[in-house]
Each structure stands twice: as C-alpha cells, then as structure tokens.
N, CA, C and O atoms as a printed pandas DataFrame, in Angstrom:
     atom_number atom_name residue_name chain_id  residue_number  x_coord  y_coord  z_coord
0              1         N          UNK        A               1  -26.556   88.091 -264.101
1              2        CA          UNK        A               1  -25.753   88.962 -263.263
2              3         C          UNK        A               1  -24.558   88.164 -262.760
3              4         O          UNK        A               1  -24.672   87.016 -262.332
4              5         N          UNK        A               2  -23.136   88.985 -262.847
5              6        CA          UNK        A               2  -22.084   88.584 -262.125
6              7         C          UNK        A               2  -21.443   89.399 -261.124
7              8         O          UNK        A               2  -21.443   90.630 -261.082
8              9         N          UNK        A               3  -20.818   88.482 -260.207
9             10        CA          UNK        A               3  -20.128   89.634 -259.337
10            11         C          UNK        A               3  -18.756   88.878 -259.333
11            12         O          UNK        A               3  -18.641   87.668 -259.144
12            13         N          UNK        A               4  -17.696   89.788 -259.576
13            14        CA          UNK        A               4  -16.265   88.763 -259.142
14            15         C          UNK        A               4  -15.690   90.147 -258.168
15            16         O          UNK        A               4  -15.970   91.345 -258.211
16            17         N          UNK        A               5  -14.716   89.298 -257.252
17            18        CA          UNK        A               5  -14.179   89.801 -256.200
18            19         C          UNK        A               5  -12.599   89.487 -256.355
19            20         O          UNK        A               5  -12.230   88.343 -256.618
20            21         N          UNK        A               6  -11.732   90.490 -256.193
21            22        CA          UNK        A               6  -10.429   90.050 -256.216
22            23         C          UNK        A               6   -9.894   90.559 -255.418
23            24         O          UNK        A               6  -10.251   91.680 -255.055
24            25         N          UNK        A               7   -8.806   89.896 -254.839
25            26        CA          UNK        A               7   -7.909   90.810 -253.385
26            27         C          UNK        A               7   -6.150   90.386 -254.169
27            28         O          UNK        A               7   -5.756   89.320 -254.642
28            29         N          UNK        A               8   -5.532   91.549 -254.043
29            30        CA          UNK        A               8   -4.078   91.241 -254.475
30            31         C          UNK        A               8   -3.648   91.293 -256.057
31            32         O          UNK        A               8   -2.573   91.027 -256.594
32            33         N          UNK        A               9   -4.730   91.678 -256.523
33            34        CA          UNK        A               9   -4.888   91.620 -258.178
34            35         C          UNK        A               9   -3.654   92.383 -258.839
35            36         O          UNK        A               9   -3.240   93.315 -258.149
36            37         N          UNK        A              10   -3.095   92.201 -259.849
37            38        CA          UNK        A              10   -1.893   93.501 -260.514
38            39         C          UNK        A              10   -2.557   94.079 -261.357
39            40         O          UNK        A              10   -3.190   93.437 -262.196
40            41         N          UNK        A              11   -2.557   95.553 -261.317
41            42        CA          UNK        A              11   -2.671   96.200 -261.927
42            43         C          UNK        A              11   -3.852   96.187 -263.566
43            44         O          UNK        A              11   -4.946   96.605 -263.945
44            45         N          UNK        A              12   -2.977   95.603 -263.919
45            46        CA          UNK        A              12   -3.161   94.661 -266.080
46            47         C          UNK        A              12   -4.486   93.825 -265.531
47            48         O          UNK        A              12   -5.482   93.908 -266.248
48            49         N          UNK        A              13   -4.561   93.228 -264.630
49            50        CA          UNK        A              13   -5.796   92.175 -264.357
50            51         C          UNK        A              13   -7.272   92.944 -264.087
51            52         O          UNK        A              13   -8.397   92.642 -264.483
52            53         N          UNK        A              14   -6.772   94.139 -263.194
53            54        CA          UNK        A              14   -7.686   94.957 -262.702
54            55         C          UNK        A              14   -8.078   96.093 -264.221
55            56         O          UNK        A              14   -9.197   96.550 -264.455
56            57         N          UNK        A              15   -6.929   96.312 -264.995
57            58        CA          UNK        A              15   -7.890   97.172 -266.156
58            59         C          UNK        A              15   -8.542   96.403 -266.750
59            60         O          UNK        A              15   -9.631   96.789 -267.172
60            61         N          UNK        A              16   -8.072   94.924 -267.015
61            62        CA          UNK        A              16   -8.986   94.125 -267.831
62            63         C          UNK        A              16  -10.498   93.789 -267.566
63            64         O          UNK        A              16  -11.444   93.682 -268.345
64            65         N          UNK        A              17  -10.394   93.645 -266.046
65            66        CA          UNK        A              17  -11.970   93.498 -265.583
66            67         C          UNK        A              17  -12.957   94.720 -265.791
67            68         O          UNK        A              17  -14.144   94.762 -266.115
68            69         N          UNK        A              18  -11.732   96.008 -265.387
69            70        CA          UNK        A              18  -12.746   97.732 -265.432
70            71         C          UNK        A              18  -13.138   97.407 -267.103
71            72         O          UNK        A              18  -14.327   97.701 -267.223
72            73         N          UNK        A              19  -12.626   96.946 -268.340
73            74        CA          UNK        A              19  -13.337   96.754 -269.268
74            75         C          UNK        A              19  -14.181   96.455 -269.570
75            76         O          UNK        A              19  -14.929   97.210 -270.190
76            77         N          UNK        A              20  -14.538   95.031 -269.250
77            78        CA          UNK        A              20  -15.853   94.240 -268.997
78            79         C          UNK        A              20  -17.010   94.649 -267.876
79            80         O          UNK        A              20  -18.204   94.350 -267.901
80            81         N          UNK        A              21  -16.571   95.122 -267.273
81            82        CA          UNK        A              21  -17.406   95.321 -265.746
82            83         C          UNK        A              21  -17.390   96.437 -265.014
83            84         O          UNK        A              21  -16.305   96.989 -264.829
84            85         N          UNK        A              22  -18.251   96.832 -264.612
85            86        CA          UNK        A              22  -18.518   98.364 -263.113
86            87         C          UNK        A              22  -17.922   97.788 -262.183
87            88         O          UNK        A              22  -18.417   96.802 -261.638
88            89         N          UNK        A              23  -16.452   98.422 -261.736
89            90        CA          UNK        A              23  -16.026   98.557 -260.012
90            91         C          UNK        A              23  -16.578   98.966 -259.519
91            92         O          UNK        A              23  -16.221  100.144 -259.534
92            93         N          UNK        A              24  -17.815   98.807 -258.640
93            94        CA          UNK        A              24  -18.406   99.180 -257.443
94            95         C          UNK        A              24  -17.248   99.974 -256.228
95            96         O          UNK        A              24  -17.234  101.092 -255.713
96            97         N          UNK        A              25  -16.526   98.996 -256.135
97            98        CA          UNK        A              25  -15.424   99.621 -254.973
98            99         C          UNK        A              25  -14.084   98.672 -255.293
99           100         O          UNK        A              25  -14.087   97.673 -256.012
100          101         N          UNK        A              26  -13.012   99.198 -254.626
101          102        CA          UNK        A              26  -12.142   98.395 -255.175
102          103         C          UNK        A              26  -12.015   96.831 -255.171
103          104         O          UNK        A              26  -12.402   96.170 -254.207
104          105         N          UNK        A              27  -11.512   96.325 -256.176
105          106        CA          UNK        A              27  -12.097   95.212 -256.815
106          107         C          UNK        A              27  -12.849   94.421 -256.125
107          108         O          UNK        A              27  -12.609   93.604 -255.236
108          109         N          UNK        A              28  -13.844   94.786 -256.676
109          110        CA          UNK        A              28  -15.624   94.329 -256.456
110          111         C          UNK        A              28  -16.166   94.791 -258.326
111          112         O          UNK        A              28  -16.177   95.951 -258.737
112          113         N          UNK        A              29  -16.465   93.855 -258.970
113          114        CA          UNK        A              29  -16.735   93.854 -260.555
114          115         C          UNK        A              29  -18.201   93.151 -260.738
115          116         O          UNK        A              29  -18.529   91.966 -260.674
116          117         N          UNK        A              30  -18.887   94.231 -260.968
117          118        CA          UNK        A              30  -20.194   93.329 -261.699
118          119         C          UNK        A              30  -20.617   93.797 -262.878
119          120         O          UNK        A              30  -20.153   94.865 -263.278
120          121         N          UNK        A              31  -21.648   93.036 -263.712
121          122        CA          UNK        A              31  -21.876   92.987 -264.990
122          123         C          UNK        A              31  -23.042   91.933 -264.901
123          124         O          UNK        A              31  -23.240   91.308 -263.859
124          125         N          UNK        A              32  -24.074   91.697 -266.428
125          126        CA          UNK        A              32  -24.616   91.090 -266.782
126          127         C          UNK        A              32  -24.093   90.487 -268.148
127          128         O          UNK        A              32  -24.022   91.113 -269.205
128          129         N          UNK        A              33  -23.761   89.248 -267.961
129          130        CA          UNK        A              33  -23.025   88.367 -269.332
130          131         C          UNK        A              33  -23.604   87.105 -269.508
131          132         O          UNK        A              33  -24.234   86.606 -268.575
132          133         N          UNK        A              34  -23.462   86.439 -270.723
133          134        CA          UNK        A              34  -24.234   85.013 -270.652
134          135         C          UNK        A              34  -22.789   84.211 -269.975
135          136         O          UNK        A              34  -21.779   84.688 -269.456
136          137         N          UNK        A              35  -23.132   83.056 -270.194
137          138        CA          UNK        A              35  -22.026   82.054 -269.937
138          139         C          UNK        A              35  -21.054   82.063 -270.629
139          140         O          UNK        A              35  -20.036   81.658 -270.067
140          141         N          UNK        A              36  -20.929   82.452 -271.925
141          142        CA          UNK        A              36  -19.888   82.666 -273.167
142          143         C          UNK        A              36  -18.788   83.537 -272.568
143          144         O          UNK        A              36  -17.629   83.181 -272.351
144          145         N          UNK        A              37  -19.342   84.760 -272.328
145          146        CA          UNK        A              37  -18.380   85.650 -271.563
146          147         C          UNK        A              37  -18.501   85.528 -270.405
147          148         O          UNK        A              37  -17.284   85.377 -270.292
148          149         N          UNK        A              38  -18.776   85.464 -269.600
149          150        CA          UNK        A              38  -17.982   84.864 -268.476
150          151         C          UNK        A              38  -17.566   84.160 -268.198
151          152         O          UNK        A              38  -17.001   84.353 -267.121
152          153         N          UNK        A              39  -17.400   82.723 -268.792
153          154        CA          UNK        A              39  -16.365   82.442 -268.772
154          155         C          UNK        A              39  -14.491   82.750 -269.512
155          156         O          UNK        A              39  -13.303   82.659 -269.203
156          157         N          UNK        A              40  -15.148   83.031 -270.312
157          158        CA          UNK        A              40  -13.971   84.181 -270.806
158          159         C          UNK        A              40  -13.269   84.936 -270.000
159          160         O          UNK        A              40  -12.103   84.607 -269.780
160          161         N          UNK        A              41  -13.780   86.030 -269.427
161          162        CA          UNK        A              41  -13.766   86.448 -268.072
162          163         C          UNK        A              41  -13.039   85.960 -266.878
163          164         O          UNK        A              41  -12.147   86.560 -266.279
164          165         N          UNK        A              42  -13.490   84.897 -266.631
165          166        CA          UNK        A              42  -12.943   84.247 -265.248
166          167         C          UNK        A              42  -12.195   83.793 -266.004
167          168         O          UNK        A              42  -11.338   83.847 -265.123
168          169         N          UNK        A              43  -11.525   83.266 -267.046
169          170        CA          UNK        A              43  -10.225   82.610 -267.734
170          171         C          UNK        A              43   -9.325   83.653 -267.210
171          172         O          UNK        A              43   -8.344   83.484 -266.486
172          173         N          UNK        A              44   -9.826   84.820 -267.707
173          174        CA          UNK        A              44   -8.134   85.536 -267.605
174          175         C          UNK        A              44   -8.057   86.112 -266.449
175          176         O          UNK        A              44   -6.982   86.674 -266.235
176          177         N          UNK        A              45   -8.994   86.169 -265.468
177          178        CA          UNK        A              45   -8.882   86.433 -263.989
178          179         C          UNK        A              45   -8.464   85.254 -263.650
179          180         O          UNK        A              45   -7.428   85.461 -263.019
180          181         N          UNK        A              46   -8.669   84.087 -263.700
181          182        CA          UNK        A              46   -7.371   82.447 -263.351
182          183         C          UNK        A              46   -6.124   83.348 -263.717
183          184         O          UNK        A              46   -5.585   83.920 -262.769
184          185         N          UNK        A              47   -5.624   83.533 -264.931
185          186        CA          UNK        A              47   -4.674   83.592 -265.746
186          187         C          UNK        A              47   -4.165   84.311 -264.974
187          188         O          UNK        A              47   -3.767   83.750 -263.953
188          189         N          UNK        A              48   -3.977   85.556 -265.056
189          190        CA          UNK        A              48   -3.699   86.802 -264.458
190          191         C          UNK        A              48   -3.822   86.892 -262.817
191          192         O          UNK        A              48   -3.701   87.970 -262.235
192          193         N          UNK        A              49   -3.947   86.277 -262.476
193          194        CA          UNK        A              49   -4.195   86.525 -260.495
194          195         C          UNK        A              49   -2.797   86.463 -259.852
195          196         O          UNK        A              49   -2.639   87.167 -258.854
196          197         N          UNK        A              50   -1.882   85.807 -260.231
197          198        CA          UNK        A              50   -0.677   86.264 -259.824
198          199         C          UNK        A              50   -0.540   85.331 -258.090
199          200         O          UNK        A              50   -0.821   84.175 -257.774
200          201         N          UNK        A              51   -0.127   86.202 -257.506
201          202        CA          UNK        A              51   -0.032   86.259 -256.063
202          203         C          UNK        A              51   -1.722   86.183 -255.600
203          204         O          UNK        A              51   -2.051   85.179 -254.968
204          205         N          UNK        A              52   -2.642   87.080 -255.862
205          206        CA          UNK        A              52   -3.603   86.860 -255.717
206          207         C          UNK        A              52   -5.266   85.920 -255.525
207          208         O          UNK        A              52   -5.305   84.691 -255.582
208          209         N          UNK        A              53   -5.908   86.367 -255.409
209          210        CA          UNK        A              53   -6.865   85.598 -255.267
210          211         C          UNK        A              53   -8.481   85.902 -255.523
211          212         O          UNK        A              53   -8.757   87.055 -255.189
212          213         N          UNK        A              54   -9.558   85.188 -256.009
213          214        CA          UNK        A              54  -10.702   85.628 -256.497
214          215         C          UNK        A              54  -11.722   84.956 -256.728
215          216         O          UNK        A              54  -11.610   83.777 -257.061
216          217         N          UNK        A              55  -13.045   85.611 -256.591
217          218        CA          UNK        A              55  -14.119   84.650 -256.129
218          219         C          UNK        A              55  -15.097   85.533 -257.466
219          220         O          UNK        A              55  -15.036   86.677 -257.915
220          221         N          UNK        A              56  -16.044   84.225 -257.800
221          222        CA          UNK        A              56  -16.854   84.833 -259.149
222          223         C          UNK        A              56  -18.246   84.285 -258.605
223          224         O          UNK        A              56  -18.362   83.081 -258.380
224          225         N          UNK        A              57  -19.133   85.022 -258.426
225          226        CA          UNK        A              57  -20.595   84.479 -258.280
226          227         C          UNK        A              57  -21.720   84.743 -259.240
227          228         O          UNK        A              57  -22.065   85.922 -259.154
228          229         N          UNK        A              58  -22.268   84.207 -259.940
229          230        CA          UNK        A              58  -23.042   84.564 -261.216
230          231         C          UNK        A              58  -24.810   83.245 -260.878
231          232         O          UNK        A              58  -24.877   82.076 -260.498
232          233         N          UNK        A              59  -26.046   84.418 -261.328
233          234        CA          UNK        A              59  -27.138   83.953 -261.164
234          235         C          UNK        A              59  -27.127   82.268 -262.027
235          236         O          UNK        A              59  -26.319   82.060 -262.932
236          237         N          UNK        A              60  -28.064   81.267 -261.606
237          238        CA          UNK        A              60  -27.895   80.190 -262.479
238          239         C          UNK        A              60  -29.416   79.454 -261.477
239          240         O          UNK        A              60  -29.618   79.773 -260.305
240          241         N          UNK        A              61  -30.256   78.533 -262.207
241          242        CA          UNK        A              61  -31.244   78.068 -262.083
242          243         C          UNK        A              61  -31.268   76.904 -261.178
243          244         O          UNK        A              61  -31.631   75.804 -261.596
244          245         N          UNK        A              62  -30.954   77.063 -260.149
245          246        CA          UNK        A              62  -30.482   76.097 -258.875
246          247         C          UNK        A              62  -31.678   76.169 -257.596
247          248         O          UNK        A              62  -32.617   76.961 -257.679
248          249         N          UNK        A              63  -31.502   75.200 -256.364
249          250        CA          UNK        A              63  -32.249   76.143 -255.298
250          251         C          UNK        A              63  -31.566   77.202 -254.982
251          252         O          UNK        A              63  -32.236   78.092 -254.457
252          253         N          UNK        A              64  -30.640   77.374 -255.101
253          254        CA          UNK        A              64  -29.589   78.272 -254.121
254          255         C          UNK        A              64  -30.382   79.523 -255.137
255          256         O          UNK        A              64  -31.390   80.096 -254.722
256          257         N          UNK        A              65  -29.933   79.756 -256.142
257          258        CA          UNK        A              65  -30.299   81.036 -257.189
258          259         C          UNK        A              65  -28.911   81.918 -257.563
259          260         O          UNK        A              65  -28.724   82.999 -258.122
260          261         N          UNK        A              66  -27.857   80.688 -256.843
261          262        CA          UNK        A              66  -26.748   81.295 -258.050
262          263         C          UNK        A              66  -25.427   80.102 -257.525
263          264         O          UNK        A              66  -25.732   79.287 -256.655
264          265         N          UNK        A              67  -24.190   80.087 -258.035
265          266        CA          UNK        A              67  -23.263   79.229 -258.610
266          267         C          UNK        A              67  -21.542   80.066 -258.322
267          268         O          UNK        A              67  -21.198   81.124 -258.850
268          269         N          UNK        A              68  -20.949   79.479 -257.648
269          270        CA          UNK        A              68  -19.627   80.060 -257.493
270          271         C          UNK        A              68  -18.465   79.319 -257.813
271          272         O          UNK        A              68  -18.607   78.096 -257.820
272          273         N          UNK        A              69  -16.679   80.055 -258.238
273          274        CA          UNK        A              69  -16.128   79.522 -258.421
274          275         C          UNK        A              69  -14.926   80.354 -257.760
275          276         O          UNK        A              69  -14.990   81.583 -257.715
276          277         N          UNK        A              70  -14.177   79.873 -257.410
277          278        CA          UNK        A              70  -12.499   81.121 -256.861
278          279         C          UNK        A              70  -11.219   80.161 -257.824
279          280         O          UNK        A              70  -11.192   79.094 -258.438
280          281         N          UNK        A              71  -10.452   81.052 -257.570
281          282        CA          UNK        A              71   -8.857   80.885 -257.667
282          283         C          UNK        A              71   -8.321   81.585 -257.043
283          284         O          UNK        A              71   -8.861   82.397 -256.291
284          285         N          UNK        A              72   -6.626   81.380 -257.270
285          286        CA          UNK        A              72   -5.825   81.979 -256.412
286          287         C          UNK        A              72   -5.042   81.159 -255.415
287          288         O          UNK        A              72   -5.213   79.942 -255.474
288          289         N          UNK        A              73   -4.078   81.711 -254.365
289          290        CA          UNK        A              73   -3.848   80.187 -253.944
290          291         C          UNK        A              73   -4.068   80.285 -252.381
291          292         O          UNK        A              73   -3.874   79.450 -251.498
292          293         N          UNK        A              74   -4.722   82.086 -252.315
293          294        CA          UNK        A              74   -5.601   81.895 -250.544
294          295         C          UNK        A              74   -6.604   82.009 -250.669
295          296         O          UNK        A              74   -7.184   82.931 -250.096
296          297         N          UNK        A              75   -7.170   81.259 -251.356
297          298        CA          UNK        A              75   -8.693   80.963 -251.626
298          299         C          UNK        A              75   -9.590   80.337 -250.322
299          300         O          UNK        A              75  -10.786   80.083 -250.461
C-alpha cells in the first residue's frame, strides 16, 4: 500500500497520479504497487512538483510498519 499527498501540484502532475492511483480527496493518492512502480511514481511526482510539494508513505518491513519520502521545496 501507498499513499502520496501533494499540495500545489499542476494540473499534468495531478492527471498523472489519477492514472496510477484513487484520489480519495483532493490530492490524497493511494494504490497498491511493488517498489518497481513506485518508484516510478514518486520520480515523476519529484519531476513534476513545480512550485509544489509532496509526501509518499508506502508499507515496508520495519518496526515502524512503513517508510517515507517528500519533495518539493516546503517540505
């Protein structure tokens, strides 16, 4: 399971994620992907963030029981 969060996103960034992923609410994106695609994923949400900014949280075998990463530059 992933969840990415974006605030300030353009437009092109936000259809790209509605591809891959269920908007819950506005940009709020989750999905189930291995590591292959998601990172894929969070590449072009780096790429594409613009002005913006964005946080990716995905399950991973830790104590915690999951693993985060952001960009953007009000992170």
């Amino acid at each position: 399971m992933l969840v990415i969060v974006v605030e300030d996103a353009p437009p092109r960034l936000r259809g790209r994620l509605a591809v891959w992923l269920l908007e819950l609410r506005a940009g709020v994106y989750v999905g189930n992907y291995g590591p292959r695609v998601r990172e894929m994923i969070w590449s072009q949400v780096c790429a594409y963030i613009e002005g913006g900014n964005g946080v990716i949280a995905w399950t991973a075998p830790n104590d915690a029981g999951f693993e985060f990463d952001t960009c953007g530059p009000n992170r």
